[in-house]
C-alpha positions in Angstrom: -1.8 -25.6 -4.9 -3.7 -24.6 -2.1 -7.4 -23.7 -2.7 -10.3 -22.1 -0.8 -13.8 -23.7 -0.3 -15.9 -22.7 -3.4 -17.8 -19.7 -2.6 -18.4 -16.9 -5.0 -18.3 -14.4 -1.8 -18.4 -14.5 1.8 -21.9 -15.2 3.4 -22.3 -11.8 5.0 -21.3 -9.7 1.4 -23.8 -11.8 -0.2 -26.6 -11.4 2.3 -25.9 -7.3 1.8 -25.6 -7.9 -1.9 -29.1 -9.1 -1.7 -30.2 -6.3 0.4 -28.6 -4.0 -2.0 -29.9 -5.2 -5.0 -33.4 -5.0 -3.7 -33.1 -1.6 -2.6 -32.0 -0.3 -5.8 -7.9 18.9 -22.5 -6.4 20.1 -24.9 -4.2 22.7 -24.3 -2.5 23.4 -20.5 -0.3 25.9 -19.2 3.0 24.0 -18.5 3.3 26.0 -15.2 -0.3 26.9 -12.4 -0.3 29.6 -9.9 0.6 27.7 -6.9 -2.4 29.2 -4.8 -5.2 29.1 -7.2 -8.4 28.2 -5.7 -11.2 25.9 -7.4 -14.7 25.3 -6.1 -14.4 21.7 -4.9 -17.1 19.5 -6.7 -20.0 18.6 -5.2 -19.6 15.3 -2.4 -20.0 12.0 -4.6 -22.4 9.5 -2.2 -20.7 7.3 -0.4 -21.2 3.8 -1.4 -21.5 0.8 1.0 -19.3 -2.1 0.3 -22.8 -4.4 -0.5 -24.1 -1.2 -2.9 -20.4 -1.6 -4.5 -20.5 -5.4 -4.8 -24.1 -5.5 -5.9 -23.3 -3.2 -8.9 -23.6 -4.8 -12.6 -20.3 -5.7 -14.2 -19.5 -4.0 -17.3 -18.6 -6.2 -20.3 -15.6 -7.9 -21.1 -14.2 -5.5 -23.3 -14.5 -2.6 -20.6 -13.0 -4.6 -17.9 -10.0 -4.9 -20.4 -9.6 -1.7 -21.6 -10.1 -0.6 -17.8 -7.0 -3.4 -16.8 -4.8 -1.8 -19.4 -5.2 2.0 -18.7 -4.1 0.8 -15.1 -1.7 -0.8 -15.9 -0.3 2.0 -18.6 -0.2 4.4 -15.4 2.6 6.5 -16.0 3.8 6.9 -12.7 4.7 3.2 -12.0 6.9 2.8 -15.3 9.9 3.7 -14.2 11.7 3.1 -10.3 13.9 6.3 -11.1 13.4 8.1 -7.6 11.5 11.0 -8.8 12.2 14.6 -7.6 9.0 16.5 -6.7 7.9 19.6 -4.6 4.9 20.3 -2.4 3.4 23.4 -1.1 1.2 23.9 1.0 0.6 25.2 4.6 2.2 23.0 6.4 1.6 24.4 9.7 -2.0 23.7 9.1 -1.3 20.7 7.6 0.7 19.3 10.3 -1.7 20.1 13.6 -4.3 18.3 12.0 -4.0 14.8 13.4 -7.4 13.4 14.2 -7.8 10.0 12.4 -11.1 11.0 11.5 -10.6 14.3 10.1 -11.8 15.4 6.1 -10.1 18.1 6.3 -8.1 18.9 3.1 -5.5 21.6 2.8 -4.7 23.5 -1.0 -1.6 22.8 -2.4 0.6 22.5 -5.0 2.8 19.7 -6.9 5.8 20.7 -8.8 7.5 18.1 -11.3 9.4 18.4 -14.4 7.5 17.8 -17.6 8.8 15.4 -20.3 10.8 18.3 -22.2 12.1 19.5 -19.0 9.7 22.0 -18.2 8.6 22.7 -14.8 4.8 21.6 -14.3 3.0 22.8 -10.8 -0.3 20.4 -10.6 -2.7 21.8 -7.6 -3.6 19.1 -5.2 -5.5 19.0 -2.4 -4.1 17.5 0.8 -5.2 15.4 3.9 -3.5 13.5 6.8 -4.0 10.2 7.5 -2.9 7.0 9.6 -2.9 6.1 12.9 0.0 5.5 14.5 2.5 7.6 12.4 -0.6 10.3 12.4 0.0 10.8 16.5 2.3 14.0 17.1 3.9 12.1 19.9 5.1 9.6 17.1 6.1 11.6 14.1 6.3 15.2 13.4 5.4 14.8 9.9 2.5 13.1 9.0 1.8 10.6 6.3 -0.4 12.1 3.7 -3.0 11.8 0.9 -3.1 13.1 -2.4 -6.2 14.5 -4.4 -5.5 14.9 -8.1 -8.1 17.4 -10.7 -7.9 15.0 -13.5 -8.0 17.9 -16.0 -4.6 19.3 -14.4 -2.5 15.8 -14.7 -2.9 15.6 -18.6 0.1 15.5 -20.3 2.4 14.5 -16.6 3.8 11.4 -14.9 0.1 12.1 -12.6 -1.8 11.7 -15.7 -4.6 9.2 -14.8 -4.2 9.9 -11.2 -7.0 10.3 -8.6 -5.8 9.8 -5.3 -2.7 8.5 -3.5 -1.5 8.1 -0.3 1.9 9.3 0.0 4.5 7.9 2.5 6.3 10.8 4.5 9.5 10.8 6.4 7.9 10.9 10.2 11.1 12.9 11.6 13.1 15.6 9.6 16.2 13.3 10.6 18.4 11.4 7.8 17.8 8.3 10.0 14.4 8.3 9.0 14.7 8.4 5.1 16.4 4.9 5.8 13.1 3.4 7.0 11.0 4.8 4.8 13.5 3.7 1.7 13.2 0.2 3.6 9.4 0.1 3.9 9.6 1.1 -0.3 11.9 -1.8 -0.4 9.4 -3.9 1.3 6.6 -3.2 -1.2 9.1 -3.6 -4.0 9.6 -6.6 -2.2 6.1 -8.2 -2.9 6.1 -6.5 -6.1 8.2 -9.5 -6.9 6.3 -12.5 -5.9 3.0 -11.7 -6.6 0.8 -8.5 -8.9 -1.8 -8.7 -7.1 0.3 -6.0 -4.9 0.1 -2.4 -5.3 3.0 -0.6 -7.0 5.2 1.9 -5.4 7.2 5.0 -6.7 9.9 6.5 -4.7 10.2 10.4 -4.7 12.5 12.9 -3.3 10.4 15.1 -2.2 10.8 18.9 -1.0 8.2 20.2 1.0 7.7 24.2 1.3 5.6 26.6 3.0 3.3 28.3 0.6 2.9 31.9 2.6 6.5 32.1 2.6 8.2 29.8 0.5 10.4 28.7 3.3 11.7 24.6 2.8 10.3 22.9 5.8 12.2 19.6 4.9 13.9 17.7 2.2 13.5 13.9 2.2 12.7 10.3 0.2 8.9 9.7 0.0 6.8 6.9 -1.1 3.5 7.0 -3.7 1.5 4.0 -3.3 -0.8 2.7 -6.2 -4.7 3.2 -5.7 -6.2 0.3 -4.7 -8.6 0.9 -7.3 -6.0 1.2 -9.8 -4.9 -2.2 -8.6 -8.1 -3.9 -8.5 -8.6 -2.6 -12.4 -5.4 -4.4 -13.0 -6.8 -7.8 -12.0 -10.1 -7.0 -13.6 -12.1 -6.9 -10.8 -12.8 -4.1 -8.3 -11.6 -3.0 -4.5 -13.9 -3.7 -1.5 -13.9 -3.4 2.3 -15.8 -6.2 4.1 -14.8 -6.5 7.6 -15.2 -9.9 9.6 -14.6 -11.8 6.3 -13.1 -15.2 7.4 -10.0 -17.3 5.9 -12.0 -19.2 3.8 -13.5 -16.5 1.8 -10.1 -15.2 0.3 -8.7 -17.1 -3.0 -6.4 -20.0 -0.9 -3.5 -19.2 -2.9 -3.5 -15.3 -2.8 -4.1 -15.0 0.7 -1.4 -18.0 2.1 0.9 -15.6 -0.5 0.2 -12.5 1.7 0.9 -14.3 5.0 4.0 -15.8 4.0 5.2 -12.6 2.8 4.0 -10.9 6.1 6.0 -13.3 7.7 9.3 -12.8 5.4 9.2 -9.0 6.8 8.4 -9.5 10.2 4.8 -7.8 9.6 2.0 -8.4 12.2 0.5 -5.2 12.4 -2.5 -6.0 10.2 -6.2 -7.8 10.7 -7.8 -9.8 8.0 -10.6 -10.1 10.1 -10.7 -6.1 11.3 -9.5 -4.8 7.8 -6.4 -3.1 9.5 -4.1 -2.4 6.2 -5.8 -4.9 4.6 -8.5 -4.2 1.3 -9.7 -6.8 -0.9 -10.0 -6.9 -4.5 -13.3 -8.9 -5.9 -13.4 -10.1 -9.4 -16.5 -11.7 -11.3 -15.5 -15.5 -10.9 -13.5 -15.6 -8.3 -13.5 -15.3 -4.2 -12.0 -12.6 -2.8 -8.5 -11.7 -3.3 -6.2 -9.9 0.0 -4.3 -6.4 -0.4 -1.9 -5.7 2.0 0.3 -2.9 2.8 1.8 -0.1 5.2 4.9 -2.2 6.2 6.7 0.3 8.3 5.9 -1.6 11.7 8.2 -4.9 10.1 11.2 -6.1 11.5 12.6 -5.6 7.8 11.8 -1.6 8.5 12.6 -1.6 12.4 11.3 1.4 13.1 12.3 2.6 16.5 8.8 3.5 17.4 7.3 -0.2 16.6 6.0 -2.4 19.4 3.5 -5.2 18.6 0.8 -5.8 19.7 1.2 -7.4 23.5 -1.8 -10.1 22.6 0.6 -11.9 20.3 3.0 -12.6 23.2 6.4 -11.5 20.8 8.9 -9.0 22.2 9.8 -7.0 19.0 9.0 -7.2 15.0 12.6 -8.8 14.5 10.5 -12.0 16.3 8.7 -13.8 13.1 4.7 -14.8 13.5 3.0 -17.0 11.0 -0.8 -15.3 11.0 -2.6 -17.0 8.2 -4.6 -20.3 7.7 -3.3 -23.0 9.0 -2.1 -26.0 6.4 -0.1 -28.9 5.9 3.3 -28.7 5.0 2.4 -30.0 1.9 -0.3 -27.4 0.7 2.7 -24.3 2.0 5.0 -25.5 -1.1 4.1 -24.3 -4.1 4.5 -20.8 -2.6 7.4 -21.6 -0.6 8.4 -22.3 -4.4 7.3 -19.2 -5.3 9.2 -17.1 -2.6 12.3 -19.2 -3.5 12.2 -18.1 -7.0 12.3 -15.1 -6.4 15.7 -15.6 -3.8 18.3 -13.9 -6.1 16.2 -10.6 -7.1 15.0 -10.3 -3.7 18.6 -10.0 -2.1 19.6 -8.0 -5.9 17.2 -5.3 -4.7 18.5 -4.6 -1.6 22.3 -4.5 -2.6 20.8 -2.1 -5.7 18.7 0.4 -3.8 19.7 3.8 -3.9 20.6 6.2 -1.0 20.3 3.2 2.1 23.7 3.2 4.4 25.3 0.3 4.7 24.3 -0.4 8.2 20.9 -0.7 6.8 21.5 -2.9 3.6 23.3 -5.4 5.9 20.3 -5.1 8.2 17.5 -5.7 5.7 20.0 -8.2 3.7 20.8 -10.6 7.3 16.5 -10.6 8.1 15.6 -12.0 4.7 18.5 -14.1 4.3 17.5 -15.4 7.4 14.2 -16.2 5.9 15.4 -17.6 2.7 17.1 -20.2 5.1 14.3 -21.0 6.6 13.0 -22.1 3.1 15.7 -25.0 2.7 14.8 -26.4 5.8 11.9 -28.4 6.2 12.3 -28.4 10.2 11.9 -25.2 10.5 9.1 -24.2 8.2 7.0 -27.1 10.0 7.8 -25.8 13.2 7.6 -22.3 12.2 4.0 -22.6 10.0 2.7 -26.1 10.9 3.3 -26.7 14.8 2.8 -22.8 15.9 0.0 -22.3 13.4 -3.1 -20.4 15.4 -6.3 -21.6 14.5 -7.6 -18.1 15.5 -6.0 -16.1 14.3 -8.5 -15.0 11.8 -10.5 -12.8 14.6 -7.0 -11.2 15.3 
């Protein structure tokens, strides 16, 4: 197996570390008025990712107990597409596309209860994004979720804090294929490897709160919260930019680049944090979390173009972007991918509501890839010979 140099932590998060040691319901209503209004809570500080990694681990029995609540999570238990409807004033909603913005919009989250009861949750909305957040790219933007915890008691959300929430970009039927695809992707990595954060596909209506009116009907994505995920692997989620290869558990993070390669992913940064988090645990270096996978060749969205500095016409072009290693040191999770050959392809004949155009699209770009696995040639050529050294500051 491949393994990192041993370091507890990269050299700049422990130099802050240092720095930032030294500076040291019962009952519910099955049904809520849509529009009721709360007083928001007063703003928690913001903690710095050295404040965050400098913070005393609880004890053994917390971290447990913390792993198995996240894991418990209601939502993830079951890949039944899950029919849910959000109000809100979209209009509002929508126009707000600064990448900066803390804006957050009212609005309410209808789901059936477990006795078939309808249960409205209010949430509070936000945009968020880059490229799929530009107007000129999507008119729909992805969003993020806020959760009350004393309103998801007793619902699939129960446990739930905040989650970004995949959206359909276009009110087209073309564009529930990608974002089923990109749901197919994380599934996909779900797989292989838990550190990966779980997904849960939703058919979501969206309506306008003044006047009840549908503004669209279409498949949607929840993502897990990283911090749900870092719970899961006992340790906790961080954001250290400028952290370099060597830093990252060898294993996890060759696992992450060889699955970016499998979908044709390069839009991400280890070095910049661009869709990448990492998850720290007590004994360990630091492990990768990777995600937003529409800009894959697996998804092929039409509005995709990589980045020009990699010199690759289109996504459907596959780039190895991780550490370099012998051919030797890729195996075990070349191993690993191969495994996993028959339940990879089983997903995408099995998921629902993707035309066949599509299935024989995603099904021909991993099949490729699975060949590339029984061919030593090519995975030297592809991850040995064209391996960039620096591609860490990418």
């Amino acid at each position: 197996m491949t393994r990192s140099r041993p370091v507890w932590m990269p050299a700049a998060l422990l130099a802050l570390t240092v720095a930032a040691s030294a500076d040291t319901a019962p009952g519910r209503s099955p049904v809520r008025d849509p529009q009721a209004t709360q007083t928001p809570p007063p703003a928690k500080p913001m903690k710095t990712p050295a404040v965050k990694a400098a913070a005393p681990w609880p004890d053994s029995a917390t971290i447990a107990k913390r792993r198995e609540q996240a894991e418990a999570l209601a939502l993830f238990q079951s890949s039944v597409p899950l029919p849910i409807t959000l109000a809100a004033n979209f209009d509002a909603v929508n126009a707000d596309r600064n990448a900066t913005s803390a804006k957050t919009y009212p609005a309410s989250l209808t789901v059936a209860g477990e006795r078939g009861e309808t249960l409205a949750i209010p949430v509070t909305l936000r945009t968020r994004g880059h490229l799929r957040l530009n107007p000129w790219t999507c008119a729909f933007p992805p969003l993020s979720v806020e959760f009350p915890k004393k309103e998801t008691q007793d619902t699939l959300f129960d446990g739930q804090d905040k989650l970004d929430l995949i959206t359909h970009c276009q009110d087209d039927a073309e564009y529930d294929q990608y974002v089923l695809k990109e749901y197919l992707a994380y599934r996909l990595y779900n797989l292989v490897t838990p550190r990966s954060l779980r997904v849960r596909l939703a058919q979501a209506t969206y309506v306008d709160s003044r006047n009840r009116r549908k503004v669209a009907s279409r498949y949607a994505v929840f993502i897990e919260n990283e911090d749900d995920l870092a719970r899961r692997l006992e340790g906790r989620a961080l954001a250290f930019p400028h952290t370099v290869f060597n830093n990252y558990d060898g294993d996890a993070l060759t696992m992450a680049m060889v699955f970016e390669f499998m979908i044709g992913n390069t839009d991400y940064s280890i070095w910049g944090l661009h869709n990448v988090r990492q998850v720290q645990t007590r004994f360990r270096p630091l492990y990768p979390i990777i995600w937003d996978f529409d800009g894959s060749g697996l998804v092929s969205a039409p509005y995709v173009v990589p980045d020009a500095k990699l010199g690759i016409p289109s996504a459907l072009v596959r780039m190895y972007r991780g550490p370099c290693r012998t051919l030797e040191a890729f195996e075990p999770t070349f191993a690993a991918f191969r495994a996993k050959e028959a339940e990879s392809m089983a997903l995408v004949n099995s998921l629902p509501g993707l035309r066949p155009f599509h299935r024989e699209q995603a099904a021909r770009f991993l099949r490729e890839f699975y060949g590339m696995l029984r061919s030593n040639e090519e995975l030297k050529k592809a991850f040995v010979d064209r391996c960039n050294k620096k591609a860490n500051t990418l």
